[in-house]
C-alpha positions as CSV (number, residue, x, y, z in Angstrom):
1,X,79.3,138.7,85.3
2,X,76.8,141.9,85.9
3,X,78.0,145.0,87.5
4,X,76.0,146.8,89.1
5,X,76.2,150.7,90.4
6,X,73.7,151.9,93.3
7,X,73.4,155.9,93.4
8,X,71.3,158.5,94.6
9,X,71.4,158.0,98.5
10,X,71.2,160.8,100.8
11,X,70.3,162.6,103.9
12,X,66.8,163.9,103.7
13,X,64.1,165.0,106.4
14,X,61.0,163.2,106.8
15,X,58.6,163.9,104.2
16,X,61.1,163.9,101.4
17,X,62.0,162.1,98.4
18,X,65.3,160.3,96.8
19,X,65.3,158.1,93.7
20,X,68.1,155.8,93.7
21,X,69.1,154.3,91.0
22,X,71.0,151.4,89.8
23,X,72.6,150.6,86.6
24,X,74.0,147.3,85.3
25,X,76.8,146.2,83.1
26,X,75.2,144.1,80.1
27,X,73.1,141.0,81.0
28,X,73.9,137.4,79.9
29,X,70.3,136.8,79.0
30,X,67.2,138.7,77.4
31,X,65.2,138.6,81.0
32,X,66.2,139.7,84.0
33,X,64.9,140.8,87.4
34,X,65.8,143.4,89.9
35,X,65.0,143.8,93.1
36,X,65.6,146.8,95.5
37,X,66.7,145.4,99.5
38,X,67.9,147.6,102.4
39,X,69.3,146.7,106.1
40,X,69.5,149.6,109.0
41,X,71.7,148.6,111.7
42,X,71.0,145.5,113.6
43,X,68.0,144.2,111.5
44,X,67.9,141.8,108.8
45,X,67.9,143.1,105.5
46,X,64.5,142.8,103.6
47,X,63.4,143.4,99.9
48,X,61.6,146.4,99.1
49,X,60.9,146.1,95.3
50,X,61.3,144.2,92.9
51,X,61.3,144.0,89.1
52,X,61.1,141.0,86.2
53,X,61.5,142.2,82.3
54,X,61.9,140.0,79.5
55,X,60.3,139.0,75.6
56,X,57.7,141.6,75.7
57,X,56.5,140.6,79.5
58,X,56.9,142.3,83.0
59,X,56.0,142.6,86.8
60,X,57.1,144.5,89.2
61,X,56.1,144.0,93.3
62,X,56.5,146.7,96.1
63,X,56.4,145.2,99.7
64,X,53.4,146.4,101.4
65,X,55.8,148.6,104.4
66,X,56.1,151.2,101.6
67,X,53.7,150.7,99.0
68,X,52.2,154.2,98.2
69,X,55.5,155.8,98.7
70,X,58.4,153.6,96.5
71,X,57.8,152.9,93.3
72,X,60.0,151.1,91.0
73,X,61.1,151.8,87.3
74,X,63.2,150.9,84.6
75,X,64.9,152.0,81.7
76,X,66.3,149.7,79.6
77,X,67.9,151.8,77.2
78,X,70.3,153.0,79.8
79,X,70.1,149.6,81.3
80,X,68.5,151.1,84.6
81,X,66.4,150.4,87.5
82,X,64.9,153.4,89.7
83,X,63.4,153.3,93.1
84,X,61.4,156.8,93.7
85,X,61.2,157.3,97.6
86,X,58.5,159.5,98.6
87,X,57.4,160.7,101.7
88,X,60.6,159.2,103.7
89,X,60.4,158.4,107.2
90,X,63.0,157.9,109.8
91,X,62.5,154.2,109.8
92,X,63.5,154.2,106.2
93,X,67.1,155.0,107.1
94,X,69.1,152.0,105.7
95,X,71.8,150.9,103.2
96,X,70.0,150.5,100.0
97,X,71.2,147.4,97.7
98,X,70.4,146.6,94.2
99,X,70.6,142.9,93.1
100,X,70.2,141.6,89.7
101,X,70.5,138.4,87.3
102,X,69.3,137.2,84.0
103,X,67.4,134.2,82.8
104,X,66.6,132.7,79.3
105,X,63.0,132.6,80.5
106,X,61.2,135.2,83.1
107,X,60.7,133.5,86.0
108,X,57.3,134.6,88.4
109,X,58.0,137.6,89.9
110,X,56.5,136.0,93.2
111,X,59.1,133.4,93.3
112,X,61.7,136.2,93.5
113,X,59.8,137.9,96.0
114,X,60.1,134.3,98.1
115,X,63.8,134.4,97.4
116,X,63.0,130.7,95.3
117,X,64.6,132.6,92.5
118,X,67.9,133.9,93.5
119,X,69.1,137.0,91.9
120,X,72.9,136.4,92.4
121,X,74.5,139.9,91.9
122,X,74.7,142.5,94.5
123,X,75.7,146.7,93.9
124,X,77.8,147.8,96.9
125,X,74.8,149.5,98.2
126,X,73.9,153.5,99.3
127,X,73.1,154.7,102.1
128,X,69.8,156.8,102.9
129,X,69.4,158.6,105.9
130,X,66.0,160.0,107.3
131,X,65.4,162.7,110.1
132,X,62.5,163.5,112.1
């Protein structure tokens, strides 16, 4: 079972930055993926970023909506994922969710991204908040 620990939320004005961060508990298997999803009041959430790590390979994949301003990291000494937030707008004010899970072989990042590969654990979110 993987734990997993969103921080780093906030209230910010537009044109500034947060880095959110989400740590997990140790994973079951030598690959995993991440991926970064947020939902503001009365919309559907969506995924923002994602991640895939494993046996010397990796991808990572930032929706187009914010590509040039998030960028996701990792580090997996401290068994970490970071999403740096730059240049926020209002329309960025959401709850931010991490979600995880590990597999004995790294599976496309692209299927991820099309939800084919289900990451199946979910931090309790954090909250960023952006004003014009």
């Amino acid at each position: 079972h993987v734990q997993l620990v969103e921080s780093g939320g906030g209230s910010v004005q537009a044109g500034g930055s947060l880095r959110l961060s989400c740590a997990a508990s140790k994973y079951t298997y030598s690959s995993k993926c991440v991926g970064w999803f947020r939902q503001a009041p009365g919309k559907e959430r969506e995924g923002v970023a994602y991640i895939c790590t494993g046996n010397g390979a990796g991808d990572s994949y930032v929706v187009d909506s914010v590509k040039g301003r998030f960028t996701i990291s990792e580090d997996n000494a401290k068994n970490t994922v970071y999403l740096q937030m730059n240049n926020l707008q209002p329309e960025d004010t959401a709850r931010y969710y991490c979600a995880a899970d590990s597999f004995g072989d790294l599976p496309p990042i692209s299927m991820v991204v099309a939800g084919q590969v289900v990451l199946g654990y979910w931090g309790q979110g954090t909250q960023v908040t952006v004003s014009s």
